[in-house]
C-alpha positions as CSV (number, residue, x, y, z in Angstrom):
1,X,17.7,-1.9,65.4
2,X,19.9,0.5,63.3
3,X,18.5,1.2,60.1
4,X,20.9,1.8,56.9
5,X,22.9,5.1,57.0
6,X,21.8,6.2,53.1
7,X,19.7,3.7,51.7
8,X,16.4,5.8,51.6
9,X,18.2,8.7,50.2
10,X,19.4,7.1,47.0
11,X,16.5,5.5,45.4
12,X,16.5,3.2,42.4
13,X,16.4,5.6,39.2
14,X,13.4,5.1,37.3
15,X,15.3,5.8,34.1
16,X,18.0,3.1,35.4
17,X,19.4,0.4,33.4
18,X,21.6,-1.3,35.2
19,X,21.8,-1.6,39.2
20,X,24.3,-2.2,41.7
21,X,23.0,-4.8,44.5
22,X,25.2,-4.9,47.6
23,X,24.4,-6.0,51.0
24,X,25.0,-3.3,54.2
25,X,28.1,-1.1,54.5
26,X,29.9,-1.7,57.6
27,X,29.7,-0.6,60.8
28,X,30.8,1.4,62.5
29,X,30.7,3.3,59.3
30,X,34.4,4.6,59.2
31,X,34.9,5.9,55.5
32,X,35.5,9.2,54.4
33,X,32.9,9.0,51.5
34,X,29.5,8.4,52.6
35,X,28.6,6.5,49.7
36,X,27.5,3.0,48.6
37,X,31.3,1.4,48.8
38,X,33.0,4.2,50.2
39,X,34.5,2.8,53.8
40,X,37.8,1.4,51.6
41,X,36.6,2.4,47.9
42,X,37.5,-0.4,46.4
43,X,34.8,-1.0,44.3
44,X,35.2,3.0,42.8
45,X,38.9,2.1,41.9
46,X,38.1,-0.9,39.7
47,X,36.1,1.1,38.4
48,X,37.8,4.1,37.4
49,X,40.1,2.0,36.3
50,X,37.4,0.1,33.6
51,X,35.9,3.8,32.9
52,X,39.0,6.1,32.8
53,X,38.2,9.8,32.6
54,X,35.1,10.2,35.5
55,X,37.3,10.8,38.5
56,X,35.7,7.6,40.2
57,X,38.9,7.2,42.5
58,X,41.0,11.0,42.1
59,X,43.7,10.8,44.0
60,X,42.1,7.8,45.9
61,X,39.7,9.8,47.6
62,X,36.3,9.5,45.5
63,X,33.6,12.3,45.2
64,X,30.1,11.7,45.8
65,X,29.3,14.4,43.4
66,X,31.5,12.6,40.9
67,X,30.2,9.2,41.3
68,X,26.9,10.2,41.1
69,X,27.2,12.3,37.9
70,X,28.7,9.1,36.5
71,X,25.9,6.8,37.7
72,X,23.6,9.2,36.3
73,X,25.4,9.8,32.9
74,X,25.2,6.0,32.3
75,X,22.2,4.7,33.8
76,X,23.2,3.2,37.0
77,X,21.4,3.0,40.2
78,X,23.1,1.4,43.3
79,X,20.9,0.7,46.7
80,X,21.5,-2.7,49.6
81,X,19.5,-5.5,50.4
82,X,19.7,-5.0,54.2
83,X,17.9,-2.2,55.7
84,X,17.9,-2.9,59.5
85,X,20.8,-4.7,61.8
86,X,20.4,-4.9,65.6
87,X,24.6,-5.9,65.2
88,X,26.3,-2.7,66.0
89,X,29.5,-4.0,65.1
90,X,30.4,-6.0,61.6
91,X,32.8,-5.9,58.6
92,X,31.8,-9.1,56.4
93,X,28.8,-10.1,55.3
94,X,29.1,-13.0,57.3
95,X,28.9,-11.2,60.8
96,X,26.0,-9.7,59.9
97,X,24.1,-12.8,61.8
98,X,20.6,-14.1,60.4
99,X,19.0,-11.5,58.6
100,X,15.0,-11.8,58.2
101,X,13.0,-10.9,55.6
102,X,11.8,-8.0,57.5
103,X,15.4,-6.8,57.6
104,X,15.8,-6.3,53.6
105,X,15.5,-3.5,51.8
106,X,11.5,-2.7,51.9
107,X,11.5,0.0,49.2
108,X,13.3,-2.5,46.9
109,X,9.9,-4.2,44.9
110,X,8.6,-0.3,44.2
111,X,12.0,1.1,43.1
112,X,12.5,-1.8,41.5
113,X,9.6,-2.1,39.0
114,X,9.0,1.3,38.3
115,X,12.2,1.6,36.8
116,X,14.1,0.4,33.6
117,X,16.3,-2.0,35.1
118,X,17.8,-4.3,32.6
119,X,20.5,-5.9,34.7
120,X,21.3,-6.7,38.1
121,X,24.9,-7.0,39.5
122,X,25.2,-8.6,42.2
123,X,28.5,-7.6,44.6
124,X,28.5,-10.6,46.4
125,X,27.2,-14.0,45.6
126,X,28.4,-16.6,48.1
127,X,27.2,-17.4,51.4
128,X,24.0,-16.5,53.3
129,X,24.4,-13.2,53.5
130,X,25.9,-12.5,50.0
131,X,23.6,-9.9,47.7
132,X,22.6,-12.5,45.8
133,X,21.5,-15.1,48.8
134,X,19.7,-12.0,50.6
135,X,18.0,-10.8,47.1
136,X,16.9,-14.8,47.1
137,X,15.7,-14.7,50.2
138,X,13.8,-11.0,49.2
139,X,12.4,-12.6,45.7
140,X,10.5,-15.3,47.6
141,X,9.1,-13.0,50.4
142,X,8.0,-10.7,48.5
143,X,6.6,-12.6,45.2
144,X,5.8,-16.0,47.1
145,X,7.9,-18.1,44.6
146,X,11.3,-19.5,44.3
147,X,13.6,-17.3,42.4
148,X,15.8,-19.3,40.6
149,X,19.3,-17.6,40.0
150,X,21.8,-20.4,41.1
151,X,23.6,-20.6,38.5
152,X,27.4,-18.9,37.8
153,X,27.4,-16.2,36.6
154,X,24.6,-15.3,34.4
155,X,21.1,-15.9,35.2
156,X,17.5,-14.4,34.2
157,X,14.2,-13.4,36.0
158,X,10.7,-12.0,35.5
159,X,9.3,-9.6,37.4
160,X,6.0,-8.5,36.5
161,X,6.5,-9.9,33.0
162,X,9.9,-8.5,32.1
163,X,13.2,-10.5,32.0
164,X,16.2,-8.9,34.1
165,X,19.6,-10.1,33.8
166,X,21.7,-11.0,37.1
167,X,25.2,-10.8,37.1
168,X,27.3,-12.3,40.1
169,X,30.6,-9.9,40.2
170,X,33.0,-11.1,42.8
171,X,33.3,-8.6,46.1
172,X,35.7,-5.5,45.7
173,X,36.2,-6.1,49.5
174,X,39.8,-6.3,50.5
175,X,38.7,-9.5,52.6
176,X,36.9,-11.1,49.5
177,X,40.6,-11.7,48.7
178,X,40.4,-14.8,50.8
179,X,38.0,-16.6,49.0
180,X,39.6,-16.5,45.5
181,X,42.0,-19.0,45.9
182,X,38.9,-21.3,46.3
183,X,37.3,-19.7,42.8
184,X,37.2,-22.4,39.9
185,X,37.1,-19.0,37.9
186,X,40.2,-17.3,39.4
187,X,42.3,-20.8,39.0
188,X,41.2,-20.9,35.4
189,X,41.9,-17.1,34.9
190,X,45.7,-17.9,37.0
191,X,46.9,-20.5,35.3
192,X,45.6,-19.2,31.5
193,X,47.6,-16.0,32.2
194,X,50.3,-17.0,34.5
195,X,49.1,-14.5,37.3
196,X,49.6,-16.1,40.4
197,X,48.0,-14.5,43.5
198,X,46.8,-11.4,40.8
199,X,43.3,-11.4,43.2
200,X,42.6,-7.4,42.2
201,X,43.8,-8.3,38.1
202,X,41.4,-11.0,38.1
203,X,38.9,-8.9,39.9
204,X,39.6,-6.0,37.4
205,X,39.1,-9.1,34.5
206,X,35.8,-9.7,35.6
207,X,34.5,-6.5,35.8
208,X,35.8,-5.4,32.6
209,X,34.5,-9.0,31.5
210,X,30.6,-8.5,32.7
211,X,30.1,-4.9,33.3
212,X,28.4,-2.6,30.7
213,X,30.1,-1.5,28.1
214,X,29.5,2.4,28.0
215,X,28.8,5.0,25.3
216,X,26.9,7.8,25.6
């Protein structure tokens, strides 16, 4: 089993509003910044591009020093549902094989309800080894009850009596691409604007659409 290459070092915040929910980087980790979203920092570029002025994507090559100071600043936490793999070898979700519940993140219910998490975004949302299937899949485990978030995009859950928001945001994966076509969302977004084949401006849309807006 291989266990995540920075999971335990970046714990949920316990001042943290809002937290970023991804899966498991890939591997062979090949990315320059050792980061949450760092092997093609796609994810940083959208959002330097929503949150000009904290060199989230300088010169394309993102800081973890800079990212972090931003998270920080605004209340973010970021951390994966998949802990351990035995695949050495996977770039999608999808070739990640069957995860268990013993797999997923096991610091998640501690981090998670100590802190002030208002919102959860979810980095992926379709398939069975999307963030939000896997966080689905952790709910149940963990509190022995269905969690209900199946509906797009917005949904709500308690946790120890307090309502969180989830938010599904669609992949900043290069290969998430694919799938947009296919997106009732993206065809609406397409043909309102007359942006055909725009995949990263309706990407950049939704972000900018369902992402905090930030002040300090």
């Amino acid at each position: 089993m291989n266990n995540h290459p920075w999971l335990v070092d970046h714990p949920i915040k316990q001042d943290a509003k809002y937290l970023i929910l991804g899966t498991h980087p890939p591997m062979p980790y090949c990315g320059k910044l050792e980061f949450y979203y760092g092997n093609m920092s796609e994810f940083w570029r959208f959002l330097d591009l929503i949150y000009p002025g904290n060199k989230l994507y300088t010169n394309g090559c993102p800081e973890e020093e800079d990212i972090t100071k931003f998270l920080d600043s605004y209340s973010f936490s970021i951390t994966d549902m998949v802990y351990k793999t035995d695949v050495k070898k996977f770039s999608t979700d999808k070739e990640l094989g069957n995860i268990s519940p013993k797999d997923l993140n096991p610091f998640l219910k501690v981090w998670l309800e100590k802190s002030d998490v208002e919102k959860i975004y979810f980095t992926s949302f379709s398939g069975e080894n999307s963030a939000k299937s896997l966080f689905k899949k952790w709910f149940r485990s963990t509190y022995g009850r269905v969690c209900r978030i199946s509906a797009f995009p917005l949904n709500k859950i308690e946790i120890n009596s307090r309502t969180i928001e989830t938010v599904d945001l669609y992949s900043p994966s290069p290969t998430a691409r694919r799938g947009l076509p296919h997106s009732q969302a993206y065809k609406n977004w397409s043909k309102k604007y007359k942006r055909p084949e725009d995949y990263d401006g309706f990407r950049l849309y939704w972000y900018e659409k369902y992402l905090p807006k930030l002040t300090k």
